[in-house]
N, CA, C and O atoms as a printed pandas DataFrame, in Angstrom:
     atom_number atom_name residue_name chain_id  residue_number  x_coord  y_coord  z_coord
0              1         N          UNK        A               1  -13.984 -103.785  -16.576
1              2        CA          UNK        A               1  -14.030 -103.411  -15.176
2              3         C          UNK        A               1  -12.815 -104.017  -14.489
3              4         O          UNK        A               1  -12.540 -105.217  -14.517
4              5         N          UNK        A               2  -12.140 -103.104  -13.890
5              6        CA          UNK        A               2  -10.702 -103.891  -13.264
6              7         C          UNK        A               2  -11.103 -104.525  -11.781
7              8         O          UNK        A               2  -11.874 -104.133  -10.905
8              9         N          UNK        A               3  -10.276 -105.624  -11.888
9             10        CA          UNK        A               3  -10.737 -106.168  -10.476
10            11         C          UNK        A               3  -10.055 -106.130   -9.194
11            12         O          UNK        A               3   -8.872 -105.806   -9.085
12            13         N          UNK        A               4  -10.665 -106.401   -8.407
13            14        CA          UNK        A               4  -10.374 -105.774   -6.908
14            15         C          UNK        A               4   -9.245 -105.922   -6.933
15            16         O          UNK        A               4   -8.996 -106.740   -7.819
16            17         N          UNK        A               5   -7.463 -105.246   -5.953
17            18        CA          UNK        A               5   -6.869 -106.250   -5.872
18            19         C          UNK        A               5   -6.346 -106.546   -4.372
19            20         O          UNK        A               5   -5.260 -107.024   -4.045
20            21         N          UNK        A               6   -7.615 -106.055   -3.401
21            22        CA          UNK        A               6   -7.309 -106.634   -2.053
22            23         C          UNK        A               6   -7.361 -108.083   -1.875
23            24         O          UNK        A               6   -6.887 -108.563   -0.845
24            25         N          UNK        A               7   -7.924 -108.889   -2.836
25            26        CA          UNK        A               7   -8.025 -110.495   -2.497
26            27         C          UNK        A               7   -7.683 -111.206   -3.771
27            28         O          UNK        A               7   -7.173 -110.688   -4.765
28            29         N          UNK        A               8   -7.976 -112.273   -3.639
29            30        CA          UNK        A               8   -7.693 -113.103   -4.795
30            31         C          UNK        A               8   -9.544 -113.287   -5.714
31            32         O          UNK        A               8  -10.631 -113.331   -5.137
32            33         N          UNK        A               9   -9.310 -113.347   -7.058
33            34        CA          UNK        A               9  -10.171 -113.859   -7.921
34            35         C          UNK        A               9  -11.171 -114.813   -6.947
35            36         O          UNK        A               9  -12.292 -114.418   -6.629
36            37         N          UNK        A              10  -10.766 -115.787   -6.622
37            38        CA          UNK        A              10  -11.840 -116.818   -6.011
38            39         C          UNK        A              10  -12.713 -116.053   -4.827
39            40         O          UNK        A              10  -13.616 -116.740   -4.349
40            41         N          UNK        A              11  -12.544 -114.637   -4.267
41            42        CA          UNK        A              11  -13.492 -114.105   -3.251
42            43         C          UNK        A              11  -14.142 -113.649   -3.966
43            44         O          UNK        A              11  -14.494 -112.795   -3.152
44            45         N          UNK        A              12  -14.844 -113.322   -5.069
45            46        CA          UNK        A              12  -15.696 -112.555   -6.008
46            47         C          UNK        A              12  -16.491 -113.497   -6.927
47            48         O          UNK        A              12  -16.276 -114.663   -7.258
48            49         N          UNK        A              13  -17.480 -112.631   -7.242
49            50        CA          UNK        A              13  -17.985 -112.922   -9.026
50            51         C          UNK        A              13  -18.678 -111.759   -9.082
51            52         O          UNK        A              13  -19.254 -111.033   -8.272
52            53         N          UNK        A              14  -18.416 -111.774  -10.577
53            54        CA          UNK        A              14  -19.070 -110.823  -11.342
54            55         C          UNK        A              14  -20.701 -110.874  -11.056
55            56         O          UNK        A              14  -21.168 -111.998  -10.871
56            57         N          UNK        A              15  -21.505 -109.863  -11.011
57            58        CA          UNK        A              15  -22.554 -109.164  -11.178
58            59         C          UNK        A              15  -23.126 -108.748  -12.126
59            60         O          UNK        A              15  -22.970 -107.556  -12.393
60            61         N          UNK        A              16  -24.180 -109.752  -13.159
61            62        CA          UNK        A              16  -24.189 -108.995  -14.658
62            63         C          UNK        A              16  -25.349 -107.927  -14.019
63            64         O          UNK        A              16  -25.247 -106.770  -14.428
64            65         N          UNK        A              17  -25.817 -108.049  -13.605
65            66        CA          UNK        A              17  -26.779 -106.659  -13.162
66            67         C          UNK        A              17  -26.310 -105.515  -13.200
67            68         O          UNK        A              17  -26.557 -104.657  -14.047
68            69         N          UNK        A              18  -25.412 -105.408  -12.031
69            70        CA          UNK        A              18  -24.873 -103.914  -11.396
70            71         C          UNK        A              18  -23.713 -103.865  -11.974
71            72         O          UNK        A              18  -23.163 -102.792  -11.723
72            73         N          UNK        A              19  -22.751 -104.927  -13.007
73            74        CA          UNK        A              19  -21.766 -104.824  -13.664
74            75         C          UNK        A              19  -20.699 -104.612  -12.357
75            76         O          UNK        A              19  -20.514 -103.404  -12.203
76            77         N          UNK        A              20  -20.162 -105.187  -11.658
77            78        CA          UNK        A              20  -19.739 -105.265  -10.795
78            79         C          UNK        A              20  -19.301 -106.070  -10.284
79            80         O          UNK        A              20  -19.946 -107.116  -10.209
80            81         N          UNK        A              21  -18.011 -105.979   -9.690
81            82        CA          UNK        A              21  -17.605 -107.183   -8.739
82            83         C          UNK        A              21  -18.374 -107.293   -7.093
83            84         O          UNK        A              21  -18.669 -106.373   -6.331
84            85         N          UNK        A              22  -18.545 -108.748   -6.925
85            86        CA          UNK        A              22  -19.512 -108.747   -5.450
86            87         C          UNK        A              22  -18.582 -110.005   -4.610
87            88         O          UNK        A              22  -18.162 -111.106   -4.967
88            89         N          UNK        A              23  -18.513 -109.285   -3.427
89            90        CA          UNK        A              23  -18.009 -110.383   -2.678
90            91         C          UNK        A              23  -19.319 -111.523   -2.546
91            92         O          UNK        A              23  -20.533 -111.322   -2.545
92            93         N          UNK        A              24  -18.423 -112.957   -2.422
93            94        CA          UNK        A              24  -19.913 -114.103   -2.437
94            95         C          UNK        A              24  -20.434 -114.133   -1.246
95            96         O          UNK        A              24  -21.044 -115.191   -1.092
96            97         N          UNK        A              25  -20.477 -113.395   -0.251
97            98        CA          UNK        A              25  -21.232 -113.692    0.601
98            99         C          UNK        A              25  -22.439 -112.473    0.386
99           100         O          UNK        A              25  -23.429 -112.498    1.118
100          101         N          UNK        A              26  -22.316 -111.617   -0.462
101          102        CA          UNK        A              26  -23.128 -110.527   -0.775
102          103         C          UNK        A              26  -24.075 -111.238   -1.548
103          104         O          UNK        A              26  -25.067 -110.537   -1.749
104          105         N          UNK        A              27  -24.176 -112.765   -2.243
105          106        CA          UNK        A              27  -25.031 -112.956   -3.274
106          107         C          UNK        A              27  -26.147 -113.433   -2.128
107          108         O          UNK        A              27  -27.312 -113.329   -2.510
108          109         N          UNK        A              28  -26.002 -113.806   -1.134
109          110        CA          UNK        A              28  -27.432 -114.465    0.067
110          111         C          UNK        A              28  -27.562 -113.738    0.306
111          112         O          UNK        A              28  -27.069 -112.625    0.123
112          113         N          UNK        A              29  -28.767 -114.399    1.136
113          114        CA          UNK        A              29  -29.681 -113.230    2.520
114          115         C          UNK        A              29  -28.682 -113.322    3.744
115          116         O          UNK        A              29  -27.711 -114.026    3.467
116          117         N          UNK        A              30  -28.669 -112.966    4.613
117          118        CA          UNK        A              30  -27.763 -112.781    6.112
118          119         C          UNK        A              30  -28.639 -114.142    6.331
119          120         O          UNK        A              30  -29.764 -114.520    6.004
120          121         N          UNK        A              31  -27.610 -114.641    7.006
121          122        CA          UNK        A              31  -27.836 -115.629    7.498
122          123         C          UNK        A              31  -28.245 -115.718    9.476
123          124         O          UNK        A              31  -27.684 -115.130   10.401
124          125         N          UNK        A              32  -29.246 -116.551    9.494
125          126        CA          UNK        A              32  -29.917 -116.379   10.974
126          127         C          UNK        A              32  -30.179 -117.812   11.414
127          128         O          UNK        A              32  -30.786 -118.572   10.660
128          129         N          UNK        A              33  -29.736 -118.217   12.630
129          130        CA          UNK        A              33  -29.590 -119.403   12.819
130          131         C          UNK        A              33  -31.156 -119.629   13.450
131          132         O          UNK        A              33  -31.574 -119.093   14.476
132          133         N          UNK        A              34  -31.707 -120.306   12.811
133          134        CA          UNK        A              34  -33.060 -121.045   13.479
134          135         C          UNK        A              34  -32.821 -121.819   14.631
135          136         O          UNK        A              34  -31.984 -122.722   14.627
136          137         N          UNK        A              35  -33.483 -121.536   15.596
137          138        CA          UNK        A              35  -33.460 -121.834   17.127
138          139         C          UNK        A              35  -34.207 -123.072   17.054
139          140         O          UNK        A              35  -33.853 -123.916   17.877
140          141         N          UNK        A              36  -34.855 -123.292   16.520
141          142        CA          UNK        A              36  -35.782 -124.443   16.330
142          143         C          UNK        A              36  -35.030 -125.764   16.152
143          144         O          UNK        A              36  -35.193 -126.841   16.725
144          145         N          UNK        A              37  -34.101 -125.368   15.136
145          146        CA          UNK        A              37  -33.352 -127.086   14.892
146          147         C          UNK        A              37  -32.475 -127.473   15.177
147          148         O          UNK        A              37  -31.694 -126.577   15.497
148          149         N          UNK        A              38  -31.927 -128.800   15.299
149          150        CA          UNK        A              38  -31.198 -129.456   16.506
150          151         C          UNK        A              38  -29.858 -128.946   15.463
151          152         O          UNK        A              38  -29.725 -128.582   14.295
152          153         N          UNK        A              39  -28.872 -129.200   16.823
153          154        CA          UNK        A              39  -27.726 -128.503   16.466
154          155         C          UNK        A              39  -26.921 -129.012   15.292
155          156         O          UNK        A              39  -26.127 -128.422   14.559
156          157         N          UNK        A              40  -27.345 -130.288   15.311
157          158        CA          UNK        A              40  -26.442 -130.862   13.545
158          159         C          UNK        A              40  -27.204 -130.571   12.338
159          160         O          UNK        A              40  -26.578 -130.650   11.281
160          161         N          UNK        A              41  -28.675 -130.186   12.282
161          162        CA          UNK        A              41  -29.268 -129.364   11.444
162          163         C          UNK        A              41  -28.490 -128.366   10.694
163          164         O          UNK        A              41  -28.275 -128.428    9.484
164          165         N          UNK        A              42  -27.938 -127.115   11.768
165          166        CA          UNK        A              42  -27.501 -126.059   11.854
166          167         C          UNK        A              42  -26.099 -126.438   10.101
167          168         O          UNK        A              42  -25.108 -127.168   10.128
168          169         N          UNK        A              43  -26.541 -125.749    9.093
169          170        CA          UNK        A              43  -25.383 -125.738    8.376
170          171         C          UNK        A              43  -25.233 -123.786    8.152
171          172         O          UNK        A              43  -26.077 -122.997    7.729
172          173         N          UNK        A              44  -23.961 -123.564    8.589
173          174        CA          UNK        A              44  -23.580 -121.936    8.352
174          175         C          UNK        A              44  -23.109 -122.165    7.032
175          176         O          UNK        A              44  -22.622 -123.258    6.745
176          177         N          UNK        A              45  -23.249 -120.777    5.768
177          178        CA          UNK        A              45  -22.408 -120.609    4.883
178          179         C          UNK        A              45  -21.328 -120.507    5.048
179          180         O          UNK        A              45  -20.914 -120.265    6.182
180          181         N          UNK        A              46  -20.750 -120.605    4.331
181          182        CA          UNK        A              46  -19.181 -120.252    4.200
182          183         C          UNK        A              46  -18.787 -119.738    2.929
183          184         O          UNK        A              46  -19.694 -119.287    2.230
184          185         N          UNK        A              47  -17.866 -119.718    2.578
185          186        CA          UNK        A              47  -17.166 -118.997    1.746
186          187         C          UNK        A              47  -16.842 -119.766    0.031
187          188         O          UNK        A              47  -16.888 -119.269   -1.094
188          189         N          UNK        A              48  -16.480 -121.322    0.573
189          190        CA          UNK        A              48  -16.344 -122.431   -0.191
190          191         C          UNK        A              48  -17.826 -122.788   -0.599
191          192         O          UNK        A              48  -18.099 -123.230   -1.715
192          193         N          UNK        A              49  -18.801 -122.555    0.429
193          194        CA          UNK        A              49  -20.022 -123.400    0.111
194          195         C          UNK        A              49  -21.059 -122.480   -0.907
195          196         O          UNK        A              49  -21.796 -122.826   -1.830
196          197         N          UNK        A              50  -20.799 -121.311   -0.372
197          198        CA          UNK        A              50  -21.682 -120.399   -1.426
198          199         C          UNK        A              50  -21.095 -120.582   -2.811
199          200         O          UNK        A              50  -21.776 -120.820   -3.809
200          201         N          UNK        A              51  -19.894 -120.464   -2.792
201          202        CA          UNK        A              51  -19.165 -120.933   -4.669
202          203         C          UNK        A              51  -19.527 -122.232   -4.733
203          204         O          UNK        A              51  -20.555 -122.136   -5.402
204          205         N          UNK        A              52  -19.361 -123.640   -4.446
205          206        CA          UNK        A              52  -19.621 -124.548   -4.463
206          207         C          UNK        A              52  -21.497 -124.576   -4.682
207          208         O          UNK        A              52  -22.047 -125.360   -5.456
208          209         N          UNK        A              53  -22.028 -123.852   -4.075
209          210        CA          UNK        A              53  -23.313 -124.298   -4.758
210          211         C          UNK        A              53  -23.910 -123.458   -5.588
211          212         O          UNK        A              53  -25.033 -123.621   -6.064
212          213         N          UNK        A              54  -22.919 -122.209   -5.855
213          214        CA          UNK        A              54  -23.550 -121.165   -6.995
214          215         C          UNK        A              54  -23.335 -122.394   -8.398
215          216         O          UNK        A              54  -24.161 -122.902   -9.156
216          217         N          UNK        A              55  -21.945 -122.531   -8.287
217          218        CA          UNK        A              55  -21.413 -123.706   -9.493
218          219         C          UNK        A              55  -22.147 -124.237   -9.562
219          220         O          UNK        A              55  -22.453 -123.993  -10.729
220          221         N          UNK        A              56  -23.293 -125.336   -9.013
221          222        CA          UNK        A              56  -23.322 -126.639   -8.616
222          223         C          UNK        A              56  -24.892 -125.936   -9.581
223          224         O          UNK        A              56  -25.369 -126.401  -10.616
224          225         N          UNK        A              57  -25.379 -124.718   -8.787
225          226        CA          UNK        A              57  -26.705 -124.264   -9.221
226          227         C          UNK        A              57  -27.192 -123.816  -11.005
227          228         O          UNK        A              57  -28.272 -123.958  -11.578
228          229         N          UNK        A              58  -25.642 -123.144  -11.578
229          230        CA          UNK        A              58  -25.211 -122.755  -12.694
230          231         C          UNK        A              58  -25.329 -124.248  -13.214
231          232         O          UNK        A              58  -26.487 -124.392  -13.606
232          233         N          UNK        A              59  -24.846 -125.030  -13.323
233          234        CA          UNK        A              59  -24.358 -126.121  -14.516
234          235         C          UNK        A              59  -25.986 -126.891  -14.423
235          236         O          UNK        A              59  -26.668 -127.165  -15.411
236          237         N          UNK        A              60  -26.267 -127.072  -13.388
237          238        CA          UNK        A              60  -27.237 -127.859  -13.333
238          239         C          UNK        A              60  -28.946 -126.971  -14.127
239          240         O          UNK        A              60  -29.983 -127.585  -14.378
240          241         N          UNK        A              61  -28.780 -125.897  -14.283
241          242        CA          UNK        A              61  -29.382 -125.143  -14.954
242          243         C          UNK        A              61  -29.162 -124.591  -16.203
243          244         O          UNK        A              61  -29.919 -123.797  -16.761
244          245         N          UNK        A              62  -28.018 -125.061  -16.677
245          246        CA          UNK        A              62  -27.299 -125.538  -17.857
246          247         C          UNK        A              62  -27.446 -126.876  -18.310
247          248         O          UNK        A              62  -26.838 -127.248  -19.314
248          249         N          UNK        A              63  -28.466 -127.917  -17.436
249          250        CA          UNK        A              63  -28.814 -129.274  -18.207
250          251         C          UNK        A              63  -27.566 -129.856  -17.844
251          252         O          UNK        A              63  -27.395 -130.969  -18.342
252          253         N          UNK        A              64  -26.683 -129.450  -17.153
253          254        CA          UNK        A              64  -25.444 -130.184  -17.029
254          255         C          UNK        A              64  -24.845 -131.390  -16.369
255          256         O          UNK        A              64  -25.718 -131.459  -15.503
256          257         N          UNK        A              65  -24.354 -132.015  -16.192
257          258        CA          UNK        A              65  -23.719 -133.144  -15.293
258          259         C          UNK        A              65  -22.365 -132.230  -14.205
259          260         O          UNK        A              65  -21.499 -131.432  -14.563
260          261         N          UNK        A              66  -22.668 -132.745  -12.919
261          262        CA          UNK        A              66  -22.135 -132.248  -11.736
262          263         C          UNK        A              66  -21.940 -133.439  -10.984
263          264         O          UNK        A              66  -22.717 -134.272  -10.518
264          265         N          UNK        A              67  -20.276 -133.262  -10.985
265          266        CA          UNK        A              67  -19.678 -134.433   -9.949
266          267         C          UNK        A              67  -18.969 -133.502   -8.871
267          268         O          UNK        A              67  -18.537 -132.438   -9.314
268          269         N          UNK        A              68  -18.822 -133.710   -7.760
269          270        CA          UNK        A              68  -18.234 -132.999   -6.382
270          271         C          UNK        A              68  -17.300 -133.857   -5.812
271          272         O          UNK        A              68  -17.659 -134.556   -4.864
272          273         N          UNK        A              69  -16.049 -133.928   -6.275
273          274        CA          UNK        A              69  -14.841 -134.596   -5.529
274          275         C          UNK        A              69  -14.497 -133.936   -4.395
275          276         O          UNK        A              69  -14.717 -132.780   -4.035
276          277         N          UNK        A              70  -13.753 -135.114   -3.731
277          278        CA          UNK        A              70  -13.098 -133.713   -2.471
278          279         C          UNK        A              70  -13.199 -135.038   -1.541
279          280         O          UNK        A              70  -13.684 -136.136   -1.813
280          281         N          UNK        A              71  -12.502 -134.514   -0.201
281          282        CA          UNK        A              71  -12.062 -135.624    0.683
282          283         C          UNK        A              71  -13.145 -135.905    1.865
283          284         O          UNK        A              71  -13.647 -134.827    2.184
284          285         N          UNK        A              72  -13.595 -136.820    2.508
285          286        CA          UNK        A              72  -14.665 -137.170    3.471
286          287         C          UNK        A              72  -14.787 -136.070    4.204
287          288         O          UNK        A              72  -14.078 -135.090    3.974
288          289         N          UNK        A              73  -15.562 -136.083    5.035
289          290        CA          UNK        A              73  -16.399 -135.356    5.746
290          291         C          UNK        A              73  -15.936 -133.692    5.919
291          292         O          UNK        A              73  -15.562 -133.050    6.901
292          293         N          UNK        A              74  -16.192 -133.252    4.193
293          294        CA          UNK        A              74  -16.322 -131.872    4.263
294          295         C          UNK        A              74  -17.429 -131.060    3.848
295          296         O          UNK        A              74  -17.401 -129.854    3.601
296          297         N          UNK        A              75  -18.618 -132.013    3.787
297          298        CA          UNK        A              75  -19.414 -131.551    3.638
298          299         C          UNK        A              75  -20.420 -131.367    2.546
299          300         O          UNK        A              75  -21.500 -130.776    2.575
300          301         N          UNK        A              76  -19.697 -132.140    1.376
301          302        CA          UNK        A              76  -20.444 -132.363    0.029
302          303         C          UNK        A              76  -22.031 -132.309   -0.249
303          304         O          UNK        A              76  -22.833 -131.559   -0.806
304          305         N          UNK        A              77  -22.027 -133.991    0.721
305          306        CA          UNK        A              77  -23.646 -134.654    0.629
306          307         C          UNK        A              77  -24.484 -133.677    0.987
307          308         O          UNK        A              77  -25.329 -133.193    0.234
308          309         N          UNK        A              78  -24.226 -133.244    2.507
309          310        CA          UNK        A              78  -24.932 -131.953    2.705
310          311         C          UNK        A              78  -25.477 -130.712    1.922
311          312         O          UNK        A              78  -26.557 -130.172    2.162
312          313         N          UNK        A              79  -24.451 -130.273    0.805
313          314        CA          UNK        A              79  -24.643 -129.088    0.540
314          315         C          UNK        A              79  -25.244 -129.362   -0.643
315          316         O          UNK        A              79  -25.972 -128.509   -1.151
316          317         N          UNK        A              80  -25.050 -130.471   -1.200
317          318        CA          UNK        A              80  -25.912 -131.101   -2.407
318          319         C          UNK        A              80  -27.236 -130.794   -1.819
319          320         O          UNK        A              80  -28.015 -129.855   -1.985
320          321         N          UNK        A              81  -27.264 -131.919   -1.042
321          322        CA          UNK        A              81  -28.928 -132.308   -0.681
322          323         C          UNK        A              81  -29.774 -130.917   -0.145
323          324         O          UNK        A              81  -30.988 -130.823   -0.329
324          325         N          UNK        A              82  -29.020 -129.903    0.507
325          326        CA          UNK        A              82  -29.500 -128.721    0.758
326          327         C          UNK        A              82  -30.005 -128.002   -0.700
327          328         O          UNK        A              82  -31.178 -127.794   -1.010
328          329         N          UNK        A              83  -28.583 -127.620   -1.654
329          330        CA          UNK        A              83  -29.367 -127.444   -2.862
330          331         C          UNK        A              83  -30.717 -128.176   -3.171
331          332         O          UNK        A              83  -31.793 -127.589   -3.060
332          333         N          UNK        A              84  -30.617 -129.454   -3.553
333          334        CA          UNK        A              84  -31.133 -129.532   -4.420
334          335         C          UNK        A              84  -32.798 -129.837   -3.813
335          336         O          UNK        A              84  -33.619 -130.139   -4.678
336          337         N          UNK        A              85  -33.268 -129.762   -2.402
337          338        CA          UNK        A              85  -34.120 -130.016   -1.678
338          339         C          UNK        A              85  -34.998 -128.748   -1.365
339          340         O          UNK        A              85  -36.205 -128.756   -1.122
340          341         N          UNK        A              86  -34.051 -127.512   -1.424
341          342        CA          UNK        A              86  -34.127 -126.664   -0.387
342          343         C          UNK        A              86  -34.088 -125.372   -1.668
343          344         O          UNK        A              86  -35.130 -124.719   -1.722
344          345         N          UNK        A              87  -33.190 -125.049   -2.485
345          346        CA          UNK        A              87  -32.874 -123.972   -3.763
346          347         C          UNK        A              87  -32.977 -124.324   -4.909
347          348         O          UNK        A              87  -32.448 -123.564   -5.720
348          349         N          UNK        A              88  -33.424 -125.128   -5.269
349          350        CA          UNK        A              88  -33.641 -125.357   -6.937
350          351         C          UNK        A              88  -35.146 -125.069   -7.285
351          352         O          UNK        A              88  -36.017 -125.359   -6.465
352          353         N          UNK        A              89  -35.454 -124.505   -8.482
353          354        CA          UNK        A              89  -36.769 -124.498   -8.959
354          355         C          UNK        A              89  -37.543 -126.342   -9.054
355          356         O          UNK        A              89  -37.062 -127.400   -9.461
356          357         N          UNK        A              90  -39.106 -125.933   -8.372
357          358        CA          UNK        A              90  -39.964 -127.091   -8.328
358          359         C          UNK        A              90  -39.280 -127.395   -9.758
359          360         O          UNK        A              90  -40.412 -127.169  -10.184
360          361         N          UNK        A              91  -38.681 -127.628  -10.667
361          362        CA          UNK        A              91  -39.058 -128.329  -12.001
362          363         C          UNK        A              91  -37.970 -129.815  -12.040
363          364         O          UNK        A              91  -37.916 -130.786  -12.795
364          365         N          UNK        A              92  -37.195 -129.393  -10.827
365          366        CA          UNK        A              92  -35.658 -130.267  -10.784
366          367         C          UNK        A              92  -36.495 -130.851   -9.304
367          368         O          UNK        A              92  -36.984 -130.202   -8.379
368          369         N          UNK        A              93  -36.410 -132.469   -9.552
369          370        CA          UNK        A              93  -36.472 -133.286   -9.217
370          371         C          UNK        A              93  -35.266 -134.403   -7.828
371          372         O          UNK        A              93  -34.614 -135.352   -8.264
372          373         N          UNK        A              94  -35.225 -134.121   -6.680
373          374        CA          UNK        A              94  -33.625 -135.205   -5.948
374          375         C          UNK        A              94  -34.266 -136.450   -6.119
375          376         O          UNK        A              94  -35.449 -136.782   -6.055
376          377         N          UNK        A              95  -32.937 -137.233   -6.413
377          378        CA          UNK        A              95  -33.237 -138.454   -5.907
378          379         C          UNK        A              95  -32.014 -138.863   -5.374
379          380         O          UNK        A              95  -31.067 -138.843   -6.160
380          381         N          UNK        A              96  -31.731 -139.356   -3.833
381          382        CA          UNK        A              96  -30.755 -139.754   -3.122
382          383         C          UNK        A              96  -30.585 -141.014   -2.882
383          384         O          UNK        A              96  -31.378 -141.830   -2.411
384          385         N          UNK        A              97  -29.053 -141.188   -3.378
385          386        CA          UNK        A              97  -28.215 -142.516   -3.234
386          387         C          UNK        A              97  -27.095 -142.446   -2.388
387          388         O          UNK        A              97  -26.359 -141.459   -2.383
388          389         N          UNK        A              98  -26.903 -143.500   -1.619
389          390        CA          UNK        A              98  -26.342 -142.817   -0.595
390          391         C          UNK        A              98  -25.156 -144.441   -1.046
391          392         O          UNK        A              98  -25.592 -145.590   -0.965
392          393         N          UNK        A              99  -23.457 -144.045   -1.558
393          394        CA          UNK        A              99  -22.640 -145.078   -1.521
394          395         C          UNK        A              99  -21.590 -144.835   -0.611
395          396         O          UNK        A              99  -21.723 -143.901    0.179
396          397         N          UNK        A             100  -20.821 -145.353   -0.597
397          398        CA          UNK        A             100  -19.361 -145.747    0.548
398          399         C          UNK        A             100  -18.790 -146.396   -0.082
399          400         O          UNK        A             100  -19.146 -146.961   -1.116
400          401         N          UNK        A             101  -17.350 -146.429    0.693
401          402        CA          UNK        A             101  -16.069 -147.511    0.474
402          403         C          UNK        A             101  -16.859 -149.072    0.385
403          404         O          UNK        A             101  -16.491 -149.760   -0.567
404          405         N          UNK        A             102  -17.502 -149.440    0.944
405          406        CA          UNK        A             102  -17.950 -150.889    1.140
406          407         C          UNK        A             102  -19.091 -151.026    0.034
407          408         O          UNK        A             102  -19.145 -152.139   -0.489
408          409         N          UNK        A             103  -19.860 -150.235   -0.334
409          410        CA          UNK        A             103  -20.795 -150.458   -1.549
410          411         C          UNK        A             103  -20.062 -151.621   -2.910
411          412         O          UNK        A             103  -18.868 -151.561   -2.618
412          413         N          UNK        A             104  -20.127 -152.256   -3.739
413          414        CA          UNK        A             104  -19.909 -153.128   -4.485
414          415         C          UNK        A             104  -21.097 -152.753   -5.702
415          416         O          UNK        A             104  -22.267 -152.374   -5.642
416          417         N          UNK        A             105  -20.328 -153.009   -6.615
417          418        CA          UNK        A             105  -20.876 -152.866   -7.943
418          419         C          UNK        A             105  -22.367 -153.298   -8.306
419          420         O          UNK        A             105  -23.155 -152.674   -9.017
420          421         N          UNK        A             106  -22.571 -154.528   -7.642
421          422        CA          UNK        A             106  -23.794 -155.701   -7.512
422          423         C          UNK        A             106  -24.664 -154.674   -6.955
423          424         O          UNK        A             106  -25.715 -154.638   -7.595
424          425         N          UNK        A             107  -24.624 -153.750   -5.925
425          426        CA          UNK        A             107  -25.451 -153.221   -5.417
426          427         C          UNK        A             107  -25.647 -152.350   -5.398
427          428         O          UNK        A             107  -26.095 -151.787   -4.399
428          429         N          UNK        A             108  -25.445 -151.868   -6.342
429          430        CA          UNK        A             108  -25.483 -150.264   -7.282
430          431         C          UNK        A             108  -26.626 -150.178   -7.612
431          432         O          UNK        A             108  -27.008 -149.209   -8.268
């Protein structure tokens, strides 16, 4: 199947269903902002975050080990803890550790 070439590789994935290329925002539901929760609640998809947690959802359902580098406050912890609280099958278990620059080995 040849692939799109209005964008780059990273706006897509394959579709083994429909055999097809799908833009990633086609893999969710539309997104609707709940009126209910306070405004730092509020996390919108994006573009990075839907790949970032398709990956994150893939490996870890692969038995895998998942590390998320990347620079402060872009949003990591969040999209973890959303996965793994919020989209993973009851069988996967969170447990949250929360470290920083100031954490020390001793208190690991």
């Amino acid at each position: 199947m040849p692939f799109p070439e209005d964008k780059l590789v990273y706006d897509y994935v394959w579709d083994v269903e429909t055999k097809d290329w799908k833009s990633w925002h086609e893999t969710i539901s539309e997104y609707v902002v709940d009126v209910k929760k306070a405004y730092s609640e509020i996390v919108v998809p994006t573009l990075d975050s839907i790949r970032m947690k398709w990956l994150m959802r893939s490996l870890l359902s692969a038995n895998k080990h998942v590390m998320i580098p990347g620079p402060t406050g872009t949003g990591k912890s969040v999209y973890v803890t959303q996965l793994l609280q919020q989209e993973m099958p009851d069988d996967f278990q969170a447990l949250q550790m929360t470290f920083s620059a100031q954490t020390s080995a001793s208190q690991a």
